[in-house]
N, CA, C and O atoms as a DFTB+ gen file, in Angstrom:
468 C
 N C O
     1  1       5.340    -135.016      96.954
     2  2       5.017    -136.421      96.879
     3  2       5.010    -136.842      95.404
     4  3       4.250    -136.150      94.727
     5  1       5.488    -137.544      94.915
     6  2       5.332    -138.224      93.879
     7  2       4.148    -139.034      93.387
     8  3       3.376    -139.550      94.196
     9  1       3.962    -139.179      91.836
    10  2       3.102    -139.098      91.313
    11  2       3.038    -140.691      90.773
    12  3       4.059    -141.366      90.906
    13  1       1.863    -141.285      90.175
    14  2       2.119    -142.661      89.178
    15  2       0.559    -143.101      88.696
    16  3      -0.469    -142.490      88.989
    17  1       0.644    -144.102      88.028
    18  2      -0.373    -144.730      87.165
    19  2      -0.356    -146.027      87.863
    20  3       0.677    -146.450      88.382
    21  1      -1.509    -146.693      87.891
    22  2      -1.793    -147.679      88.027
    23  2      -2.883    -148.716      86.549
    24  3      -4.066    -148.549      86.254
    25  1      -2.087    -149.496      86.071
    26  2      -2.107    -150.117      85.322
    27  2      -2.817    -151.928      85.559
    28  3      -2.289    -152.876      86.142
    29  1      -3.927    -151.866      84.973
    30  2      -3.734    -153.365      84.754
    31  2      -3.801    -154.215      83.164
    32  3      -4.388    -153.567      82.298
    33  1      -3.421    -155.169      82.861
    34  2      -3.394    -155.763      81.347
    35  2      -2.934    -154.266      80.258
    36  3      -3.446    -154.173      79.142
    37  1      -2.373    -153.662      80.547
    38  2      -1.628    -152.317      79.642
    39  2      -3.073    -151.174      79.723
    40  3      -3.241    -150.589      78.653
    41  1      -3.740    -150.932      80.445
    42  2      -4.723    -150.477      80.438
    43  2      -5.077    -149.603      81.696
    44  3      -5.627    -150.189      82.628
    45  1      -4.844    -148.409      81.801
    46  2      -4.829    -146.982      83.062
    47  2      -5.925    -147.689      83.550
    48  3      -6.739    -148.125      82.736
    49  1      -6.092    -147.886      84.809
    50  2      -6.790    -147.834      85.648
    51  2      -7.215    -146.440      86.449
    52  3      -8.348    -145.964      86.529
    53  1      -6.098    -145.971      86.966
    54  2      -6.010    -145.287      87.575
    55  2      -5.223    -144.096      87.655
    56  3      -5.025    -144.238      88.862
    57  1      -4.848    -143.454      87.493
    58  2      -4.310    -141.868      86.819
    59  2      -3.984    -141.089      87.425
    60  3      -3.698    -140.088      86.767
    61  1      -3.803    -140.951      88.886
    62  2      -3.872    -140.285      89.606
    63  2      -3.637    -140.479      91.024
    64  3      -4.413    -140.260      91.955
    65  1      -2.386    -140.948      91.051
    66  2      -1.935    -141.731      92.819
    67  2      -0.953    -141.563      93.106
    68  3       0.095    -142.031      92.661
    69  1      -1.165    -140.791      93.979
    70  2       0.129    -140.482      94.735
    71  2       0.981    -141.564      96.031
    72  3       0.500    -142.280      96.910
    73  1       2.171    -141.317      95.707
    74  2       2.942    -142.674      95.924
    75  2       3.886    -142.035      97.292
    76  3       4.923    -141.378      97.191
    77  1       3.020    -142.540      98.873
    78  2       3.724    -141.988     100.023
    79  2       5.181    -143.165     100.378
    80  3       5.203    -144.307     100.838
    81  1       6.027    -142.443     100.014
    82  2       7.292    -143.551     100.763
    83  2       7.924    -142.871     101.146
    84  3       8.983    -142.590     100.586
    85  1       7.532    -142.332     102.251
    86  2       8.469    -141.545     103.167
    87  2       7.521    -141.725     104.567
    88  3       6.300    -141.860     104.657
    89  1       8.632    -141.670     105.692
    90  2       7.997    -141.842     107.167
    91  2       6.072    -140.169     107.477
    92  3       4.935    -139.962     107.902
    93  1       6.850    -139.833     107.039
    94  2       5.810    -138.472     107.217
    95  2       4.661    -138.706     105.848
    96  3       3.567    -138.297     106.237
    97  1       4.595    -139.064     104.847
    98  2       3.720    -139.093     103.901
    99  2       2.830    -140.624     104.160
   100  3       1.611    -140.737     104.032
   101  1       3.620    -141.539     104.482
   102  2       2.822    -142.810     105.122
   103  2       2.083    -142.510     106.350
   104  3       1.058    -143.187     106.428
   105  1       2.299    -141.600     107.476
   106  2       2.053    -141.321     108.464
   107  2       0.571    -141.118     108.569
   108  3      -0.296    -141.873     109.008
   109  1       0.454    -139.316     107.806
   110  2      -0.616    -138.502     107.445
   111  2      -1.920    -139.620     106.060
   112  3      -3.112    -139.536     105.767
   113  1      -0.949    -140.376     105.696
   114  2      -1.795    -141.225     104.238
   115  2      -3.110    -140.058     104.205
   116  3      -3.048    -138.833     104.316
   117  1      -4.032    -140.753     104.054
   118  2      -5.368    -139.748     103.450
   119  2      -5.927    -138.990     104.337
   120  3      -6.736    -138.092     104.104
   121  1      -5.462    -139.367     105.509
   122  2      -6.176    -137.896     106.815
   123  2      -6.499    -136.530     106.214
   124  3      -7.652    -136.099     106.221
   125  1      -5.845    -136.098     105.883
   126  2      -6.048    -134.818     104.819
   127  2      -6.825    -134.807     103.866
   128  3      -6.794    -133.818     103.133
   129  1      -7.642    -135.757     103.612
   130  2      -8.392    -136.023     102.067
   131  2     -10.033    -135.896     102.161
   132  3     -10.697    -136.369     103.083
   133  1     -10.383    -135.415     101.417
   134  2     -12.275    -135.174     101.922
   135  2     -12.511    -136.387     101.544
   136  3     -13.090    -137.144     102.324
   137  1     -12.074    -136.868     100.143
   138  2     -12.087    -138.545      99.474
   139  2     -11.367    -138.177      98.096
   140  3     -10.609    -137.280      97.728
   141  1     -12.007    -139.373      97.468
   142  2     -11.018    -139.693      96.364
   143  2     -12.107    -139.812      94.978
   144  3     -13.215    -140.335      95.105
   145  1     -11.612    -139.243      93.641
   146  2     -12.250    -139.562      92.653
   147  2     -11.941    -140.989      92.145
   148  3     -11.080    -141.644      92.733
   149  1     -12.511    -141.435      91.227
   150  2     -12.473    -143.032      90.550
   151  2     -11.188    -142.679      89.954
   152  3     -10.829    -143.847      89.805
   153  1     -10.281    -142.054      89.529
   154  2      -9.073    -142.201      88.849
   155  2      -8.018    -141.747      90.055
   156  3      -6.855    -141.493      89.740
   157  1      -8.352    -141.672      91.132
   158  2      -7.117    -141.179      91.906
   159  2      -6.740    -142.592      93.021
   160  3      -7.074    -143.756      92.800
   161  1      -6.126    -142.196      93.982
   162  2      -5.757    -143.364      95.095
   163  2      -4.465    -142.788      95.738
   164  3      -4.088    -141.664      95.405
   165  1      -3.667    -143.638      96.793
   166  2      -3.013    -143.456      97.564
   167  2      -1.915    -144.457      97.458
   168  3      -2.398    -145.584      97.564
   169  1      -0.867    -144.477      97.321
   170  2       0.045    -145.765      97.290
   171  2       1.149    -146.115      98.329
   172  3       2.243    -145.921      97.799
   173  1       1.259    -146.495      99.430
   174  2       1.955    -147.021     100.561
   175  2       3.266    -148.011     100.140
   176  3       3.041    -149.203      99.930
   177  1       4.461    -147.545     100.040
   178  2       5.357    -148.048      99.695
   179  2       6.264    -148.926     101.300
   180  3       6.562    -148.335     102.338
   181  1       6.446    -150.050     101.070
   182  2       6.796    -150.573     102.227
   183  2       5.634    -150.935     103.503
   184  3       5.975    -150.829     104.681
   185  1       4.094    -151.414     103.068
   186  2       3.210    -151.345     103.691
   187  2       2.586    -152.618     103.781
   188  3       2.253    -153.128     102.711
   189  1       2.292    -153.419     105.133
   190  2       1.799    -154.625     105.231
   191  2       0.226    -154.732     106.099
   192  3      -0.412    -155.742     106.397
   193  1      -0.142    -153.013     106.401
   194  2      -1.307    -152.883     107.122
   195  2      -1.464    -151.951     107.298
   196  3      -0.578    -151.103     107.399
   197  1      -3.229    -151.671     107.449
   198  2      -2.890    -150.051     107.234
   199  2      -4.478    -149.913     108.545
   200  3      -4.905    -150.834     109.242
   201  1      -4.972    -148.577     108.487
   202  2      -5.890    -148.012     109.198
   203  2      -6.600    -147.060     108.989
   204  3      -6.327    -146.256     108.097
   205  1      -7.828    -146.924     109.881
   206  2      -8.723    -146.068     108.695
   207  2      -9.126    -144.819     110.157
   208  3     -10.019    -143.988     109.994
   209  1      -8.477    -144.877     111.234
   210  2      -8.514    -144.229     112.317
   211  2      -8.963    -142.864     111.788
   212  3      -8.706    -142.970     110.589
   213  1      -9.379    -141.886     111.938
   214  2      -9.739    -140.593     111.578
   215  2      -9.912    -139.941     110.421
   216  3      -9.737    -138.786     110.033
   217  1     -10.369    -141.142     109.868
   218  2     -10.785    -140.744     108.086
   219  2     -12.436    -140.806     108.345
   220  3     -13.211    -141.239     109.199
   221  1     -12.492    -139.972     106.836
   222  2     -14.203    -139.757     107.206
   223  2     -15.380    -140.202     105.813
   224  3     -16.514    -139.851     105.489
   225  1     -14.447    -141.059     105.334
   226  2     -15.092    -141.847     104.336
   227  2     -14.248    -143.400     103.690
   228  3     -13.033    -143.469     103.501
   229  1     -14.871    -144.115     103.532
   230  2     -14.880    -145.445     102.983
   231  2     -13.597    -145.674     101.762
   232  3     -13.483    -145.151     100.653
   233  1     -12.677    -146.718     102.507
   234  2     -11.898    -146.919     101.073
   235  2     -11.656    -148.633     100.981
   236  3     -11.617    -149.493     101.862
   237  1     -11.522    -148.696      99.560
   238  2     -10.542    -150.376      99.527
   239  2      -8.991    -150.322      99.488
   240  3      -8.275    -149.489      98.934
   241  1      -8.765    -151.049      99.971
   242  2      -7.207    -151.808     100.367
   243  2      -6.880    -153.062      99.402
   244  3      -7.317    -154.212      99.360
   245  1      -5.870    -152.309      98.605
   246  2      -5.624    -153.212      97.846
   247  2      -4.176    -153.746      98.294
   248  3      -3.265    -152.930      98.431
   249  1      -3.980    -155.006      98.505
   250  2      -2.397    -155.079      99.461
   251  2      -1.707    -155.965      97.703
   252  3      -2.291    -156.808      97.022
   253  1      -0.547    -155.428      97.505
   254  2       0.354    -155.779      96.747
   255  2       1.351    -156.428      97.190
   256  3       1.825    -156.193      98.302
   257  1       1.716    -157.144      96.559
   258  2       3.776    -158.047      96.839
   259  2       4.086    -156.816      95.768
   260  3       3.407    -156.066      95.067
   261  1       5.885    -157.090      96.114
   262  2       6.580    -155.998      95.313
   263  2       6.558    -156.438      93.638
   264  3       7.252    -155.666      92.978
   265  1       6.171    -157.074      93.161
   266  2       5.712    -156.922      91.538
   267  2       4.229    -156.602      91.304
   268  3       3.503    -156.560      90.311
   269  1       4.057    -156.367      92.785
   270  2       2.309    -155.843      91.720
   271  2       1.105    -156.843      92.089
   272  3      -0.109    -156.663      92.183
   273  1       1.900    -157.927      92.253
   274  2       0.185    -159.110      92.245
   275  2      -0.393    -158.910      93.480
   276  3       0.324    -159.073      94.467
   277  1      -1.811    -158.516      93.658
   278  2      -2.957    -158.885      93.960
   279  2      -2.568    -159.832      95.344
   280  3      -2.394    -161.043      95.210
   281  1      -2.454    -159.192      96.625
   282  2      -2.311    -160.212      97.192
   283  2      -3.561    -160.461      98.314
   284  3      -3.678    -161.548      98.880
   285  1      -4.403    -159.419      98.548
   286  2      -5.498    -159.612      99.770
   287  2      -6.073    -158.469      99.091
   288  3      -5.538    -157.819      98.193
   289  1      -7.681    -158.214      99.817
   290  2      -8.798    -156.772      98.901
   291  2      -9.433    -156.621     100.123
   292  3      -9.865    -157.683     100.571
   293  1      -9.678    -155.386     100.977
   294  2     -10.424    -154.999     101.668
   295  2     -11.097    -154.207     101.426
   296  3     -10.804    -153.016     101.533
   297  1     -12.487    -154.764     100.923
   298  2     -13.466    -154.189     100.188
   299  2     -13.870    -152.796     101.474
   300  3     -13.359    -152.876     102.591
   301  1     -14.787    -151.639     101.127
   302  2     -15.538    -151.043     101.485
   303  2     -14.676    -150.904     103.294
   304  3     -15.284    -151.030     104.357
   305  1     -13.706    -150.722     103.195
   306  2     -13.035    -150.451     104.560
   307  2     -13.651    -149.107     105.348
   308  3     -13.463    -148.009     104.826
   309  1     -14.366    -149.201     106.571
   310  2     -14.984    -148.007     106.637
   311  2     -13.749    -147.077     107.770
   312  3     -12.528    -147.161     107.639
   313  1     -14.322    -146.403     108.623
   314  2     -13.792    -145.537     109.288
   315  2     -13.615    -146.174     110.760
   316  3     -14.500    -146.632     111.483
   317  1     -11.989    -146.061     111.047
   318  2     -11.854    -146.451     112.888
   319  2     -11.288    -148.174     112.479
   320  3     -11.336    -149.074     113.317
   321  1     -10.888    -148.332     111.375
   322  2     -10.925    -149.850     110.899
   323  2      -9.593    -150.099     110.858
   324  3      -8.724    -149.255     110.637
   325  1      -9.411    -151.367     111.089
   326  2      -7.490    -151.808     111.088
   327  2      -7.851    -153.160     110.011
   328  3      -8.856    -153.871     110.005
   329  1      -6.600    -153.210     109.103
   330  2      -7.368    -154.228     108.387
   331  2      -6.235    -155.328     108.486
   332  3      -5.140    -154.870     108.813
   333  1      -6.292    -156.757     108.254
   334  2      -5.294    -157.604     108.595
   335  2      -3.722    -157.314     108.386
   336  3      -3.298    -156.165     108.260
   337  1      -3.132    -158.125     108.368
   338  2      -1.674    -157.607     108.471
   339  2      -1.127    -158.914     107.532
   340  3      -0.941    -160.070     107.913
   341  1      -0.941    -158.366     106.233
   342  2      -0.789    -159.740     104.962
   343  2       0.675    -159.278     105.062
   344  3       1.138    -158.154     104.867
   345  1       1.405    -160.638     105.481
   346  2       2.828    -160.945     105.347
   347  2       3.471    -160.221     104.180
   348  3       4.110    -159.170     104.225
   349  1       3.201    -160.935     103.178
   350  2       3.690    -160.527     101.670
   351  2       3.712    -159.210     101.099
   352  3       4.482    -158.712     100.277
   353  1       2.678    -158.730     101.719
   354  2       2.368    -157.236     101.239
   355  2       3.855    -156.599     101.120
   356  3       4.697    -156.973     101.937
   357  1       4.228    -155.585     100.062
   358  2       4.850    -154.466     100.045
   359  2       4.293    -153.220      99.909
   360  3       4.584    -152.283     100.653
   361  1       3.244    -153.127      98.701
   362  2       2.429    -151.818      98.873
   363  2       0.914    -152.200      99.334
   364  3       0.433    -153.285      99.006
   365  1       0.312    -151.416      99.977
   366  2      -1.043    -151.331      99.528
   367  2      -1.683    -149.604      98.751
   368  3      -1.206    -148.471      98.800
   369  1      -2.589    -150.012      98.276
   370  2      -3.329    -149.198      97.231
   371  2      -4.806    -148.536      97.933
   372  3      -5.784    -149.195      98.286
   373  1      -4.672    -147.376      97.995
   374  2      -5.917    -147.225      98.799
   375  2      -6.691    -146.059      97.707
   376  3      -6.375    -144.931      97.329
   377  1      -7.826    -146.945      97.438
   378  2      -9.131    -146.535      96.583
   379  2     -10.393    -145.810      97.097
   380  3     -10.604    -145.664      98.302
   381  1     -11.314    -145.314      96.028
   382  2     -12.222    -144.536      96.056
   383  2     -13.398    -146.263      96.893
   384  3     -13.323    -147.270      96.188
   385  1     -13.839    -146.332      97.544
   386  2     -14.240    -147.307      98.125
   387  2     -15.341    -148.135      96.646
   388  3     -16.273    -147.669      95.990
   389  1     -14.897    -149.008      96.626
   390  2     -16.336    -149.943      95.741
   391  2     -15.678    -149.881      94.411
   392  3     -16.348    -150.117      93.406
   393  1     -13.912    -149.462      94.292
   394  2     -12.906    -149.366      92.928
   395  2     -12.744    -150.777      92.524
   396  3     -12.860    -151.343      91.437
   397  1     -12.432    -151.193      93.747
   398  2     -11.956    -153.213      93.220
   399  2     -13.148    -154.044      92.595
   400  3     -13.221    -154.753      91.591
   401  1     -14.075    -153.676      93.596
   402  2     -15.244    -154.398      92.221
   403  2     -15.104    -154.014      90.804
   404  3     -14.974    -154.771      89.841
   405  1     -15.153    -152.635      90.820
   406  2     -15.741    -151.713      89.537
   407  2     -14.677    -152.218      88.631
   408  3     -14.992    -152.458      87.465
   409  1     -13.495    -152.401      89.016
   410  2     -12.474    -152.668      87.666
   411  2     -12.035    -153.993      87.929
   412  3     -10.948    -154.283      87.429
   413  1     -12.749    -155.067      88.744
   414  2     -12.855    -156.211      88.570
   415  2     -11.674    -156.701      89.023
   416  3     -11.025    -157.435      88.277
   417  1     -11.071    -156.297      90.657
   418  2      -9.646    -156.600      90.752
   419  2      -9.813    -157.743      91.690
   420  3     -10.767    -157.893      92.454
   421  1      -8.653    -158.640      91.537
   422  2      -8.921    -160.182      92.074
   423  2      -7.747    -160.440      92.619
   424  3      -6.800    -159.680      92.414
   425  1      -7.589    -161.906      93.645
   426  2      -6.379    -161.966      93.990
   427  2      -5.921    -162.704      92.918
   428  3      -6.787    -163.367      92.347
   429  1      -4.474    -162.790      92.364
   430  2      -3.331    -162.943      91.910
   431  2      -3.441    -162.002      90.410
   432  3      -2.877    -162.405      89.393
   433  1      -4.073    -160.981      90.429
   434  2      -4.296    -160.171      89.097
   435  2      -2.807    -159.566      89.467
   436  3      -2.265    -159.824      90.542
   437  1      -2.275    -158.829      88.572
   438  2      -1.096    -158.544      88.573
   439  2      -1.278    -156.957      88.172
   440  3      -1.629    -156.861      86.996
   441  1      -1.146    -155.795      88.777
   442  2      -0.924    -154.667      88.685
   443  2       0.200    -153.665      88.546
   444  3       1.056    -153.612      89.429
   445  1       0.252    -152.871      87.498
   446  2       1.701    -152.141      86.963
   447  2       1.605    -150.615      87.559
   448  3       0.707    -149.805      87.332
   449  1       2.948    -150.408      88.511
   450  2       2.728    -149.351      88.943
   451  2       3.633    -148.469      88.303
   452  3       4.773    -148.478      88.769
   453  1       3.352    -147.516      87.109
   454  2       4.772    -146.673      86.449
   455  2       4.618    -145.365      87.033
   456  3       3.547    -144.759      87.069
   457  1       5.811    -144.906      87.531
   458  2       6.280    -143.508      87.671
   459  2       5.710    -142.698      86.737
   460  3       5.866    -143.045      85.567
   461  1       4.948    -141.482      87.004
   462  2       4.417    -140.195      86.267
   463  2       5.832    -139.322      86.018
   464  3       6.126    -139.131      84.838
   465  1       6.631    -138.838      86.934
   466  2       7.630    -137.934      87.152
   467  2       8.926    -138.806      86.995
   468  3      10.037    -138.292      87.132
């Protein structure tokens, strides 16, 4: 799986996210994951909704258009949860739960996603 940074105003946010765009890596997303540290996340390439069916801890949903902006925030998404289905979306961003407050993410903020590898 491939690797990347998440960036906002030239400034790492996030350091540590792995970027599923493939049918089998979108599939599994974090099922496999005990959770997530504050610098890591999950990145859904081609994604307009997502689910929290058999996960066993709390995340935010950050839904992106394909440049990055900020398009919907599902704060504190818990477990067994389906979260709306935002048209625009291309990626969503899935966080250590209570990340979007902490780094103050808003709708139309604009987020840079660069390739690690």
């Amino acid at each position: 799986m491939k690797n990347c940074i998440i960036l906002k105003n030239d400034i790492v946010l996030f350091s540590e996210v792995k970027v599923a765009d493939r049918f089998g890596t979108r599939l599994v997303g974090l099922l496999r994951t005990a959770g997530l540290a504050e610098n890591q996340g999950l990145l859904l390439k081609k994604c307009n909704q997502v689910h929290t069916f058999g996960m066993k801890f709390f995340i935010d949903a950050i839904f992106l258009s394909k440049d990055g902006d900020i398009l919907h925030i599902e704060h504190e998404m818990g477990p067994g949860k389906v979260s709306p289905h935002i048209k625009r979306a291309y990626w969503v961003l899935e966080l250590k739960s209570g990340s979007g407050r902490q780094f103050h993410l808003e709708i139309n903020q604009r987020l840079v996603v660069r390739q690690n590898n």
